[in-house]
MIVEXRO-287769 format. One line per field, with one value per residue (C-alpha): residue in three letters; x, y negated, z. Coordinates in steps of 0.5 Angstrom, whole numbers, always signed. Layout:
code = [Ala, ...]
X = [X, ...]
Y = [Y, ...]
Z = [Z, ...]
//
This chain:
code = [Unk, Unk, Unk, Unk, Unk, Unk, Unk, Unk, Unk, Unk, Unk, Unk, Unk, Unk, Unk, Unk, Unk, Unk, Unk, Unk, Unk, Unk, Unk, Unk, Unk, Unk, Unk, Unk, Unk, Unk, Unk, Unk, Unk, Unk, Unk, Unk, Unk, Unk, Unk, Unk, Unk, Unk, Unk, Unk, Unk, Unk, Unk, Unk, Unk, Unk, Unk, Unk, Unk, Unk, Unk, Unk, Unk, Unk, Unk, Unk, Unk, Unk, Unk, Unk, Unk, Unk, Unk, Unk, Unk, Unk, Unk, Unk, Unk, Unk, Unk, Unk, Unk, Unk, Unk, Unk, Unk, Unk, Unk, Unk, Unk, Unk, Unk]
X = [+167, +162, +157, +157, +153, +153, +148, +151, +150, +155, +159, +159, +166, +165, +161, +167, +172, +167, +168, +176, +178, +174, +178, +185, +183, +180, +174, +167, +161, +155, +153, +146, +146, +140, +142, +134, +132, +126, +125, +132, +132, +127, +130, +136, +132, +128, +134, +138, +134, +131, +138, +138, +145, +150, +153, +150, +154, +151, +155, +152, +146, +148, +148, +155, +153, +157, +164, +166, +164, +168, +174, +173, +173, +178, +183, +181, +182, +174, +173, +177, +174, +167, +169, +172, +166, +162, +155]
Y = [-298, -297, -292, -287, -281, -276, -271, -265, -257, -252, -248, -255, -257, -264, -265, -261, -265, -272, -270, -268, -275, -278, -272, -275, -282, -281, -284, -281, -279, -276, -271, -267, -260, -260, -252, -250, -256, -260, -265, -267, -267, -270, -277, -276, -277, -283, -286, -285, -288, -282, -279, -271, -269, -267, -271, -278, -281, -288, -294, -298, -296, -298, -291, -292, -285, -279, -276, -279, -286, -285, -284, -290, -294, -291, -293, -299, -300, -303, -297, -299, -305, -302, -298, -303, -308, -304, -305]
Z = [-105, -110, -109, -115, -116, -122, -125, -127, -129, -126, -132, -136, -138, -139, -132, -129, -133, -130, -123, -123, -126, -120, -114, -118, -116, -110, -111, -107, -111, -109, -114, -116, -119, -123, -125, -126, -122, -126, -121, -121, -129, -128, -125, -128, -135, -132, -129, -135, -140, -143, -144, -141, -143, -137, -134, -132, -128, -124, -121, -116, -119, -125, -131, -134, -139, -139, -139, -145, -143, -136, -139, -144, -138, -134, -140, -141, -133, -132, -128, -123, -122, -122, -116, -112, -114, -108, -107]
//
């Protein structure tokens, strides 16, 4: 199974919509709040090319961008290769 990771904000409908298309697939990610964290906004940026809206969302390392993104690849059945390509 890939290794998934996803920055996100509490309240943030698009983080919150990210993270429910992966619970409904069952797929595992490790995810970083970054609510008042600047360090932890900061790596995300780096990480993300210089990218600092939520969610970002990483694939074996590999940042895929956000919610929009996300399901563009769910739609398309590239998400699921991704995940099951593992690491």
């Amino acid at each position: 199974m890939a290794k998934v990771e996803i920055y996100t904000w509490q309240y943030c409908p698009f983080c919150i919509r990210a993270k429910a298309l992966f619970d409904q697939k069952g797929i595992n990610y490790q995810e970083y709040s970054i609510d008042g964290d600047q360090e932890k906004r900061s790596i995300m940026v780096d990480r993300a090319n210089g990218r600092k809206t939520v969610p970002q969302i990483f694939i074996n390392d590999e940042g895929i961008g956000g919610c929009d993104e996300l399901y563009s690849l769910e739609s398309t059945g590239q998400l699921d290769k991704l995940i099951k390509q593992g690491k």
